[in-house]
C-alpha positions in Angstrom: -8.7 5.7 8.8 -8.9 3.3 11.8 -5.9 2.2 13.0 -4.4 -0.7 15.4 -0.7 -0.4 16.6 1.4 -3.7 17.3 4.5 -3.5 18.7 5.9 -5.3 22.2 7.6 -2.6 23.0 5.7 -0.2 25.2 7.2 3.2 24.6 7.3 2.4 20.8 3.8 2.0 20.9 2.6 4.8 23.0 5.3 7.2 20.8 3.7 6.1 17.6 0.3 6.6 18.9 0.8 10.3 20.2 2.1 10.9 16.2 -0.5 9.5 14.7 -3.0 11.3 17.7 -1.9 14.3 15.8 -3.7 13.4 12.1 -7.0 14.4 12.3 -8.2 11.3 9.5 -6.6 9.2 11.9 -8.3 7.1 14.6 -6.2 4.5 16.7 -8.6 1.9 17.8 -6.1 0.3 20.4 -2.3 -1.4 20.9 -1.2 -5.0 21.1 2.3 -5.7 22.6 2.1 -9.7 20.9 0.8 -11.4 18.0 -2.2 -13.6 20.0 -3.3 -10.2 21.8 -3.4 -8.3 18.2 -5.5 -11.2 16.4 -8.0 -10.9 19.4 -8.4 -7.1 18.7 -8.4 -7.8 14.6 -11.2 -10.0 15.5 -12.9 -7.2 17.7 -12.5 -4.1 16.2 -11.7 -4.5 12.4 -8.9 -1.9 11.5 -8.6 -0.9 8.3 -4.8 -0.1 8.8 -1.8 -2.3 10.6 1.0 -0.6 11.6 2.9 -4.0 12.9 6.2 -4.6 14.6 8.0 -7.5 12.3 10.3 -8.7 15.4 8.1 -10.0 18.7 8.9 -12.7 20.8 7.7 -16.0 20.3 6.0 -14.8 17.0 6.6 -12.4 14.2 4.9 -10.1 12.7 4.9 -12.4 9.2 3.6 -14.6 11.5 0.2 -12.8 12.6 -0.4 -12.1 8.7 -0.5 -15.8 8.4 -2.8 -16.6 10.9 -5.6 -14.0 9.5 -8.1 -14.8 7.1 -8.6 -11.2 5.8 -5.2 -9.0 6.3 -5.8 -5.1 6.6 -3.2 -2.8 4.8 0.1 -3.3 6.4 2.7 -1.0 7.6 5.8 -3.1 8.9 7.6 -0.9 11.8 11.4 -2.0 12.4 14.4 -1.0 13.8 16.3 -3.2 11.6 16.8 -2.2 7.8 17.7 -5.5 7.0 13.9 -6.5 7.2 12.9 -3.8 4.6 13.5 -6.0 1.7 11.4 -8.4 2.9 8.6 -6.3 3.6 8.5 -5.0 -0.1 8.9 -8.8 -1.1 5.3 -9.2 0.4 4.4 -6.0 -1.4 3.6 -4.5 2.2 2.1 -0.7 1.7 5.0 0.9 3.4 7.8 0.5 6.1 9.2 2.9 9.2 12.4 2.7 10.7 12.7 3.0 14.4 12.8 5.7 15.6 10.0 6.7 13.6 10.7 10.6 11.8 7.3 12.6 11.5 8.3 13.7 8.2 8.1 10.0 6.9 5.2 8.9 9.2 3.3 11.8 7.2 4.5 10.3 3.8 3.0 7.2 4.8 -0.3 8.3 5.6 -0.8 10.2 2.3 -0.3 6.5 1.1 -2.6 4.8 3.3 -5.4 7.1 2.4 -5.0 7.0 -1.3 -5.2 3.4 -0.8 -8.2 3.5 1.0 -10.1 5.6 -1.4 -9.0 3.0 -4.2 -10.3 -0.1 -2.4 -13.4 2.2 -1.5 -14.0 3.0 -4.9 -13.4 -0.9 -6.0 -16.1 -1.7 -3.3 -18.6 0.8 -4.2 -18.2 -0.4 -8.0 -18.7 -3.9 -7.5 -22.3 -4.9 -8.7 -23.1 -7.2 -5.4 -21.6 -7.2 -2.0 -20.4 -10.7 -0.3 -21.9 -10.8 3.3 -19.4 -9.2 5.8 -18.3 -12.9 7.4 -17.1 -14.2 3.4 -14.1 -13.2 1.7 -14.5 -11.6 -1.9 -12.6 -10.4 -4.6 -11.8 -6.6 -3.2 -10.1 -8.8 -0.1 -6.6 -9.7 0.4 -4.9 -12.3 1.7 -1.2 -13.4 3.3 -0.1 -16.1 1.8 3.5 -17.4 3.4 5.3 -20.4 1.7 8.9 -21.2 3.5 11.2 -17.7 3.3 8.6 -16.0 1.2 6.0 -14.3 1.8 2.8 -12.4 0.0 -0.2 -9.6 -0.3 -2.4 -11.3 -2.4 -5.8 -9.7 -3.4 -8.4 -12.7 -4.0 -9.6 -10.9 -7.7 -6.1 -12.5 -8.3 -6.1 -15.9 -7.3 -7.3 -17.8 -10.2 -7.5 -21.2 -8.6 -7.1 -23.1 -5.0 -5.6 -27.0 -5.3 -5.8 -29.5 -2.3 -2.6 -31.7 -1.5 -2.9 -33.4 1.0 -3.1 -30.8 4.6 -1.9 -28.5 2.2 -4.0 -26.1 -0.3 -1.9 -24.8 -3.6 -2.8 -21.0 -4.3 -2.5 -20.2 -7.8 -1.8 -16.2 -8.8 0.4 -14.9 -11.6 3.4 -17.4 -11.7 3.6 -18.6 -8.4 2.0 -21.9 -6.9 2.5 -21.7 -3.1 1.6 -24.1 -0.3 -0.5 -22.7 2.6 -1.6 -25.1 5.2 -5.3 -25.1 5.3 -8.0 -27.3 4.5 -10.1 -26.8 1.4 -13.5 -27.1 3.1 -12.4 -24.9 5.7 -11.9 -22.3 3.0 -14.7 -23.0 0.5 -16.9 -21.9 4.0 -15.3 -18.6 3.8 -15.2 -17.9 0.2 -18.2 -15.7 -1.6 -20.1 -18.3 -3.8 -21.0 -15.6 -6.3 -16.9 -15.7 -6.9 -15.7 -18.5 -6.3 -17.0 -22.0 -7.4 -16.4 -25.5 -5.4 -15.5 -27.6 -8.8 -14.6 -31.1 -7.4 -13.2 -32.3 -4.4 -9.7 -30.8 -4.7 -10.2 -27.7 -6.9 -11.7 -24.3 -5.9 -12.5 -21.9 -9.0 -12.3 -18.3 -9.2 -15.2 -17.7 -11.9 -13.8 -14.7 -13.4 -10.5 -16.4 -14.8 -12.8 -19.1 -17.0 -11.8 -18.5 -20.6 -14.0 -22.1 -21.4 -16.2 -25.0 -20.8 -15.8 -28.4 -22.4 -18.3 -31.0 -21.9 -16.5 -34.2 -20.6 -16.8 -37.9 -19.6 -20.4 -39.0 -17.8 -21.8 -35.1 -17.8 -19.1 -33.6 -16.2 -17.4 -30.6 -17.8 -13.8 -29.3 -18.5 -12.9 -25.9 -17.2 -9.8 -23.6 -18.7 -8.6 -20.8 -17.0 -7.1 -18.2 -18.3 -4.0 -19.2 -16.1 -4.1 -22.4 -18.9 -5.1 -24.7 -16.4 -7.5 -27.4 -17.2 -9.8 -28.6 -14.2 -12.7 -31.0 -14.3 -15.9 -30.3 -12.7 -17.4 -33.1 -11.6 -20.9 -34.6 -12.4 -22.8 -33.5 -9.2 -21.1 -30.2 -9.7 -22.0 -29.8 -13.4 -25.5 -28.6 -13.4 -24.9 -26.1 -11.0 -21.7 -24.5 -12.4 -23.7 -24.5 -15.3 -26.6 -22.4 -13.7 -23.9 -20.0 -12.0 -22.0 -19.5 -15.5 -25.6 -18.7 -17.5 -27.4 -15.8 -18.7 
């Protein structure tokens, strides 16, 4: 598993990295000591695995989730307990206490790689592959809304909303705010999945339990969430291409 260690504290990074030099199915890609520096080396070298430092000045570690468009598995590293309850909150894979115990750093890794293999089997069973810049339904995303905070995996999300500079993500029962522009994230979305219904609406094509026709050749689309969006005229024909045999 490739791996990238953030933490801005020096000797907490270089001790993690000698225990996890001693996995052989372990490969450490490189350190960051600060939010800014680890998105840089997200950007460069693609881990597969964070193991992050919650507590950084200036930013957090919640913080660099929000900022990434595609979020690795995540292992929160903390010397405060208090934060472990949070982590779980955002459904994080796993959390180490400072200092970290080689016992438990080995627990963790038997979970990290029976993750892997499950998003590796979910990848090599989907039918068509998105191109490697687009997001599709195998990716997850961080989704922070005031205090909370989570992992959301995009085969989940069954609608995005525009309001206003804001952008309402829709997955089980909760509705939160991220601020981001719709257009900005249609670029990045796989069109095989996802399907630009009108202005303010962004479909996930897999939650359509049913299509109405509607006023002037639009159509009504219900989700299986039960919501009711409108797809508008100029849309119409090709949602209806997308959605046929």
């Amino acid at each position: 598993m490739r791996v990238l260690v953030v933490d801005d504290e020096r000797l907490a990074r270089k001790e993690l990295i000698n225990l996890l030099n001693q996995n052989d199915n372990v490969e450490v890609l490189g350190e960051a000591n600060n939010v800014d520096d680890a998105r840089e080396k997200i950007e460069e070298l693609n881990p597969e695995v964070l193991f992050l430092d919650i507590q950084m000045p200036e930013k957090t570690g919640f913080d660099l989730l929000e900022e990434l468009d595609h979020v690795p598995l995540v292992v929160f590293i903390t010397a405060y307990d208090e934060f472990a309850l949070q982590a779980f909150q955002v459904n994080a894979l796993d959390y180490l206490l400072k200092p970290i115990e080689p016992e438990r750093l080995t627990d963790t890794l038997k979970k990290l790689e029976k993750k892997l293999e499950e998003m590796k089997k979910e990848e090599d069973d989907a039918a068509s592959k998105s191109p490697k810049s687009q997001l599709s339904l195998t990716d997850q995303v961080f989704v922070k809304d005031g205090d909370k905070c989570w992992f959301v995996k995009l085969a989940n999300v069954r609608l995005f909303e525009s309001d206003g500079n804001y952008i309402k993500v829709y997955f089980e029962n909760n509705k939160p705010m991220i601020h981001k522009s719709l257009n900005a994230l249609d670029e990045r979305l796989d069109e095989k999945s996802f399907f630009r219904a009108s202005r303010k609406h962004i479909i996930n094509l897999s939650w359509v339990e049913s299509i109405e026709p509607w006023f002037n050749g639009g159509l009504v689309v219900t989700l299986k969430g039960g919501e009711r969006i409108e797809v508008s005229r100029r849309q119409a024909a090709r949602f209806k291409d997308l959605m046929s045999l």
